[in-house]
C-alpha positions as CSV (number, residue, x, y, z in Angstrom):
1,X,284.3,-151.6,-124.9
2,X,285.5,-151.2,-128.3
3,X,287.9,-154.3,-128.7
4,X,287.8,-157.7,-130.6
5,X,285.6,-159.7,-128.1
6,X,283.1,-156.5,-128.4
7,X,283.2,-157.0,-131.9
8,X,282.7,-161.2,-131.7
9,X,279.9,-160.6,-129.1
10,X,278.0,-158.0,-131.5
11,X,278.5,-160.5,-134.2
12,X,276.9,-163.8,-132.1
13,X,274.7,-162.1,-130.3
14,X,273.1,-160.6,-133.5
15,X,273.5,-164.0,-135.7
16,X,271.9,-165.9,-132.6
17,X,269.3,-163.9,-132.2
18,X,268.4,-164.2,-136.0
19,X,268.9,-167.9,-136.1
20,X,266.6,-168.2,-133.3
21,X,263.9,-165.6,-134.7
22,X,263.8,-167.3,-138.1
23,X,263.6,-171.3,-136.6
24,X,261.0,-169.9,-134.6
25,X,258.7,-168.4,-137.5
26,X,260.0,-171.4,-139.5
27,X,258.6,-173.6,-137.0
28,X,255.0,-171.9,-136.7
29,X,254.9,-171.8,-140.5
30,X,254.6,-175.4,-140.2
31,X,251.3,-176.9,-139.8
32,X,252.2,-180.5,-139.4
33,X,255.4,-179.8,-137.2
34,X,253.8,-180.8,-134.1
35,X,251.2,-183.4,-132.3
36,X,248.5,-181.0,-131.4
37,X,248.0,-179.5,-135.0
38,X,248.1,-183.5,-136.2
39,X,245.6,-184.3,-133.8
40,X,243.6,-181.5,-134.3
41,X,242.8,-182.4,-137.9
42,X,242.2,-186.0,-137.5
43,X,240.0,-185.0,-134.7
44,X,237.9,-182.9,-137.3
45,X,238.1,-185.1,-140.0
46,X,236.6,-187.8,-137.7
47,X,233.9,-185.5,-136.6
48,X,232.8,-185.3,-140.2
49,X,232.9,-188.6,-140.6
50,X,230.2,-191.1,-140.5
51,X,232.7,-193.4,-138.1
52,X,232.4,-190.4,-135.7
53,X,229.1,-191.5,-134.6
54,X,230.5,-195.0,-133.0
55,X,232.9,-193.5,-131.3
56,X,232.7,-194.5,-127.7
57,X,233.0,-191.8,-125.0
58,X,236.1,-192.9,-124.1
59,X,237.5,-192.3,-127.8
60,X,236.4,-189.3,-128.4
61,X,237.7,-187.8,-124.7
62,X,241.1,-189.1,-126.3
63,X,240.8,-186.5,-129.1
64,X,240.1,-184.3,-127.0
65,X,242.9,-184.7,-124.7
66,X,245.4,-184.9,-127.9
67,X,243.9,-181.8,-129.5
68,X,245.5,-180.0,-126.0
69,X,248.5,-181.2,-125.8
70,X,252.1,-180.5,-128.0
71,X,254.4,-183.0,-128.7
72,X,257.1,-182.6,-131.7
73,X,256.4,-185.2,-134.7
74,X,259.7,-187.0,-135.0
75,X,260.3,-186.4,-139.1
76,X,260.8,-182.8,-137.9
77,X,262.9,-183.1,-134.5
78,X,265.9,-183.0,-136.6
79,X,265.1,-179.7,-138.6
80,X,263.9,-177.7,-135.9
81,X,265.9,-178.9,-132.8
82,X,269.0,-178.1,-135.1
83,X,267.7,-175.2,-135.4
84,X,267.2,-173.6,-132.0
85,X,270.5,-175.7,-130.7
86,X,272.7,-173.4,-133.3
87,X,270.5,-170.8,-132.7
88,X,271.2,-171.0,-128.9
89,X,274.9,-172.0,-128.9
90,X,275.6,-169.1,-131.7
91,X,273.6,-166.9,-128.8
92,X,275.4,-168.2,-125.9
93,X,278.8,-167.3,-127.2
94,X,277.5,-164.1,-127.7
95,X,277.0,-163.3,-123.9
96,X,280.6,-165.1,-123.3
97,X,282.4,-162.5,-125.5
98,X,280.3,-160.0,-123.3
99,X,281.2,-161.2,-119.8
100,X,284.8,-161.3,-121.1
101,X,284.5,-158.3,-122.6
102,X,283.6,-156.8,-119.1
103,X,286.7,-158.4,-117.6
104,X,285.6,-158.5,-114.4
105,X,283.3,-160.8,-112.1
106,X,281.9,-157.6,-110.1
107,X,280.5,-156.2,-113.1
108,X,278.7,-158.7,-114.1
109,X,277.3,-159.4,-110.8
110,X,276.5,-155.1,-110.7
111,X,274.6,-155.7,-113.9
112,X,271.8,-158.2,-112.4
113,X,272.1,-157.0,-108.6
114,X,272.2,-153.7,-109.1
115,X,270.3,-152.7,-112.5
116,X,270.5,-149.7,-113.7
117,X,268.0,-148.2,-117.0
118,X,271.0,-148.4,-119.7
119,X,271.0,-150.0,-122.9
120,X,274.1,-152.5,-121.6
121,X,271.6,-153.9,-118.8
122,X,268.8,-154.1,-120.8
123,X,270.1,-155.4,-123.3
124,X,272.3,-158.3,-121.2
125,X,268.5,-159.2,-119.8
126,X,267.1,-159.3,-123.2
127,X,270.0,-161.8,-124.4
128,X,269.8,-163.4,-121.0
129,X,265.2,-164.2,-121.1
130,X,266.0,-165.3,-124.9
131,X,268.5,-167.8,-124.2
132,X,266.7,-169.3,-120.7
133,X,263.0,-169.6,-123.1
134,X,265.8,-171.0,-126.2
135,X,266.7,-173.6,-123.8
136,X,263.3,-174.9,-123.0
137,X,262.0,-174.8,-126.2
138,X,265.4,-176.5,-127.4
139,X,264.3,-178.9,-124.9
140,X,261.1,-179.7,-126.0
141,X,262.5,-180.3,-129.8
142,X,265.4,-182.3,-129.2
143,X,264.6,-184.5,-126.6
144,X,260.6,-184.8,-128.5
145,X,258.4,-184.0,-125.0
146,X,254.8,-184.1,-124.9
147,X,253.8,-181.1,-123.4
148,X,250.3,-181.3,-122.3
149,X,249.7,-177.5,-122.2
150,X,249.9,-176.1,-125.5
151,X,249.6,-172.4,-124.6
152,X,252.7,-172.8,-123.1
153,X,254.5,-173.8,-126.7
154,X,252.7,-170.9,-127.5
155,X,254.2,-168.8,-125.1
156,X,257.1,-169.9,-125.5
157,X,257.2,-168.8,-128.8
158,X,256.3,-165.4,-128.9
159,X,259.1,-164.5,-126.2
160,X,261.4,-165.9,-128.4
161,X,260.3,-163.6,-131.0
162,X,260.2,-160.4,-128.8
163,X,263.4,-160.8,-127.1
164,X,265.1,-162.4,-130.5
165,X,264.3,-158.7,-132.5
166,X,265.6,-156.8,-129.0
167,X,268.6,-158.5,-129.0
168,X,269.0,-157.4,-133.1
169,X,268.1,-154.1,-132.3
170,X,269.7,-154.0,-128.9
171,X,273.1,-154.0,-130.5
172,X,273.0,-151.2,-133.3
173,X,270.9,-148.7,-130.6
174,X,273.8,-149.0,-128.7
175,X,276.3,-148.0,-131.0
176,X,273.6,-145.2,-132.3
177,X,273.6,-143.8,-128.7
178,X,277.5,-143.3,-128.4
179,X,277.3,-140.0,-129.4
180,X,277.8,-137.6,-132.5
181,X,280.7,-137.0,-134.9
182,X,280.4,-141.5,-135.1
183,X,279.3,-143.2,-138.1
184,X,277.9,-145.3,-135.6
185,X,275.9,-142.6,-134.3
186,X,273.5,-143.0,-137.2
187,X,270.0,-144.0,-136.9
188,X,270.4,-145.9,-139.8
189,X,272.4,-148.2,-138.3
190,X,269.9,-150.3,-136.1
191,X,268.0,-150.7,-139.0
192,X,271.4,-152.3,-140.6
193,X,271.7,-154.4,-137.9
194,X,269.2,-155.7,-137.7
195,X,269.0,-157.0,-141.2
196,X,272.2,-158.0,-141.1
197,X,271.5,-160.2,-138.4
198,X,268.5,-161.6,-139.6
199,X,271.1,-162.7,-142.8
200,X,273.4,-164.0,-140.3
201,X,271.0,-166.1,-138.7
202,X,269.4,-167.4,-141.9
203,X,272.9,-168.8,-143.1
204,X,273.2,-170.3,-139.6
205,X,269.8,-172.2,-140.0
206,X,271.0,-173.1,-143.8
207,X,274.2,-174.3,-142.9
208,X,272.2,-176.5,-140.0
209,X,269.9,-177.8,-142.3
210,X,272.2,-179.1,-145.0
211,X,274.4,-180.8,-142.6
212,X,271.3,-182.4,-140.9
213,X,270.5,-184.1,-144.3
214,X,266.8,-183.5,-142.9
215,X,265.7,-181.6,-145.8
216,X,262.8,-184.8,-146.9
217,X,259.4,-183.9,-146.5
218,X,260.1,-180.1,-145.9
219,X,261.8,-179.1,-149.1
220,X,259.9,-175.8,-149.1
221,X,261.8,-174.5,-145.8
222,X,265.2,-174.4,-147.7
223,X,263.5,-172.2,-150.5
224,X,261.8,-170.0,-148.2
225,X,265.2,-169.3,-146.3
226,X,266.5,-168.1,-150.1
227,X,263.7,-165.7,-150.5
228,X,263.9,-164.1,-147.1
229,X,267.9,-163.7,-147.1
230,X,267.6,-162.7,-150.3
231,X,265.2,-159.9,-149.6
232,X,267.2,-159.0,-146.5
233,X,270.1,-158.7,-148.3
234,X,268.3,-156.3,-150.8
235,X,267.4,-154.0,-147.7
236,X,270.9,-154.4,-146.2
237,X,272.6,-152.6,-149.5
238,X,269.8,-150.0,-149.4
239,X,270.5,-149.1,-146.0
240,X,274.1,-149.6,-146.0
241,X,273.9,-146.8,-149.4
242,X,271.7,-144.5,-147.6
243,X,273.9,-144.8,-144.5
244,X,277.3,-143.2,-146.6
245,X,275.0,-140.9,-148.2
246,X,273.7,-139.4,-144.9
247,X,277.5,-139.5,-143.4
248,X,278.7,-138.1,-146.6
249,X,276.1,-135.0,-146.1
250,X,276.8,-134.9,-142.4
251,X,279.9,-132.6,-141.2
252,X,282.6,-134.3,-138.9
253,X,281.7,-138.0,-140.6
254,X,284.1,-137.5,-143.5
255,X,287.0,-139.2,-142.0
256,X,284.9,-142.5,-141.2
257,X,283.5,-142.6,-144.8
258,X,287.3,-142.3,-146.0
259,X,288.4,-144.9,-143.4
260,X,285.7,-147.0,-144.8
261,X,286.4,-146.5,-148.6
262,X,289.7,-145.9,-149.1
263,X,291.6,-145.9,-145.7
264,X,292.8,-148.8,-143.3
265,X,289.8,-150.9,-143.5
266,X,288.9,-150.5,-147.1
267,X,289.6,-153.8,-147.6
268,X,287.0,-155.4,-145.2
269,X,284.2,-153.0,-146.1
270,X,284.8,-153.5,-150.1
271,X,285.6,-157.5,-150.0
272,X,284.6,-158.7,-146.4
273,X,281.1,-156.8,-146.5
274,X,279.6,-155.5,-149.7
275,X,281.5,-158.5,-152.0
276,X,281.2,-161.8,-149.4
277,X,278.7,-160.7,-147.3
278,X,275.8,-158.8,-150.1
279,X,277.0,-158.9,-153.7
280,X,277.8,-163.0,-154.2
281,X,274.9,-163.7,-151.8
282,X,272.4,-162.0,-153.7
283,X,273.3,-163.1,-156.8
284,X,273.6,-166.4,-155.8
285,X,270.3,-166.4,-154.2
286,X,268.2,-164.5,-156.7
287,X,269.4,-167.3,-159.5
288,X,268.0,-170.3,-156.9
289,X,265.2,-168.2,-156.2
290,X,264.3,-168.2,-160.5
291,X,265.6,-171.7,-161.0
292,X,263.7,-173.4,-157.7
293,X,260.7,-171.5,-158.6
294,X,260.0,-174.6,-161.1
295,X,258.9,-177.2,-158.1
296,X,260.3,-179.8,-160.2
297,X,263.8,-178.9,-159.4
298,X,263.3,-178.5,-155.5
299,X,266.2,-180.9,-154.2
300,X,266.0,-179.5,-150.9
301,X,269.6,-177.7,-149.6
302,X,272.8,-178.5,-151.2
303,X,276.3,-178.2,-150.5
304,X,276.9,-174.9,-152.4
305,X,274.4,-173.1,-150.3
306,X,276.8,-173.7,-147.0
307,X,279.3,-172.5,-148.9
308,X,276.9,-169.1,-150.1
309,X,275.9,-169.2,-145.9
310,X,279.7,-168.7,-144.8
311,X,279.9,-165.9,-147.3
312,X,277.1,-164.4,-145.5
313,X,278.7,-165.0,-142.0
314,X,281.9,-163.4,-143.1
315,X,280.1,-160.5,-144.3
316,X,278.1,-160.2,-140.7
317,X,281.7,-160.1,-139.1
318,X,283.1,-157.6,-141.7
319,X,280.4,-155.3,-140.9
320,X,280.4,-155.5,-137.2
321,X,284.5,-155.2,-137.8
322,X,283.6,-152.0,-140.1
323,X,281.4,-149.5,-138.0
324,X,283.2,-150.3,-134.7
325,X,287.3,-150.0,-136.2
326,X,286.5,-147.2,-138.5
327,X,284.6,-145.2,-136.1
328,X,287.0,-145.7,-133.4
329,X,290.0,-142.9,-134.5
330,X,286.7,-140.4,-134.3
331,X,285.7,-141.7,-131.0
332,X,288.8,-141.2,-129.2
333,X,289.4,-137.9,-130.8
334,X,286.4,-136.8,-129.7
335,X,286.7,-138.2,-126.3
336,X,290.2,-136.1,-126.1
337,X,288.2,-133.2,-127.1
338,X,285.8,-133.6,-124.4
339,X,288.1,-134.4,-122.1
340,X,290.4,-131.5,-122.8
């Protein structure tokens, strides 16, 4: 369980998850994004207008019709269908780590044929209903289809959000469950998880957008990605400080905080996580957040914040790299100890 495709499938899983959770709020947060909202308002304005009243029948069925319906307006196919398709590729790579990580054919076969209440199965049916609804609604972006039932956009939408923040919180409950004498047994660290992949997934989404050079028109999404991850990152070095102060006051979790801080993976936690991954991030962030709060010097994303974005993927890794290696010497100690 505890091995290097555990570790990349904790990491995709959680950044897809995120990607997919923010392109989705993104996406509902924007009025004009799709046909039915468009059609909705031109169908009001004419209803207020003095042209309304010489409307035939025939017109004003056609608003009516368009008003239900959901089609993707074409200036924002390439924001948002970016969006999901990293979102969903990021998430699919995920559950590949986690079938190889299984090893076997049988067991992943066991986990759908035979289900079983654990955290492993509900969690592999989370990430497996988030990336079947990703694919439609990556569908319905990318390929612009009119969807003439608009509840089921709707729909749509708010499984992607449940099922996005299980899959977050799937991963650090599972680690919390392993038992005491772990870091990782901390209740803390679902909480870091989950902010930590809702960082991940907004430098996925950033990365996407700056590369789609389809920041025209929606210049505000960019800033509002800032914000958030910078917020996020503010929680994630709150938790992560409350974390080591609870294992510092908690008997048996000395040797993980020393592991951490000073022993074999020092190096990852100090520079991977808290320098990459929180510290230039944040400071990075919080300056764009000051400077682009003047709208006169929105410019939309820039090539520096890819750069800021990997930063903040490295530092997702690190983590995930973090509570699983430095925990493990415990683990298996205390497994011995069990088993003896």
């Amino acid at each position: 369980m505890l091995s290097v495709l555990s570790i990349s499938y904790l990491f995709l899983g959680g950044a897809g998850a995120g990607a997919l959770f923010l392109n989705t709020v993104l996406d509902l947060r924007s009025p004009w994004a799709s046909q039915d909202y468009q059609s909705q308002l031109l169908s009001r304005m004419s209803e207020l207008s003095f042209l309304r009243m010489h409307e035939s029948q025939q017109e004003k069925q056609t608003h009516k019709t368009r008003s239900r319906g959901y089609k993707p307006q074409p200036v924002y196919r390439g924001l948002f269908s970016a969006g999901y398709v990293a979102g969903l590729v990021v998430l699919a790579l995920g559950i590949l780590c986690l079938l190889a990580d299984l090893g076997r054919i049988d067991r992943v076969l066991f986990l759908f044929t035979l289900p079983t209440i654990s955290l492993i199965a509900i969690g592999t049916y989370a990430l497996t209903i988030l990336l079947l609804v990703a694919i439609a609604l990556s569908a319905v972006w990318l390929f612009g289809l009119n969807t003439p039932w608009r509840w089921l956009i709707t729909t749509l939408r708010v499984i992607i959000l449940i099922f996005s923040v299980s899959a977050m919180l799937y991963t650090g409950l599972l680690f919390q469950s392993m038992g005491t004498g772990l870091l990782i047994g901390s209740f803390l660290l679902p909480i870091l998880f989950l902010l930590s992949s809702l960082s991940t997934g907004g430098a996925i989404l950033l990365i996407v957008f700056t590369l789609a050079r389809k920041t025209q028109g929606f210049k505000n999404i960019c800033d509002q990605l800032i914000r958030v991850d910078c917020i996020v990152i503010a929680l994630e070095l709150l938790t992560t400080g409350a974390l080591v102060v609870q294992a510092l006051l908690t008997p048996g979790f000395a040797q993980t905080v020393e592991a951490l801080t000073q022993g074999s993976e020092s190096i990852v936690f100090w520079v991977g996580f808290i320098v990459c991954g929180l510290a230039v991030p944040f400071v990075f962030e919080l300056i764009q957040w000051k400077k682009r709060s003047d709208s006169s010097q929105r410019s939309g994303a820039r090539p520096s914040f890819v750069l800021v974005a990997a930063l903040v993927l490295v530092g997702g890794f690190s983590l995930r790299w973090c509570v699983v290696m430095a925990g493990l010497p415990v683990f298996v100690a205390s497994m011995i100890q069990i088993g003896g």
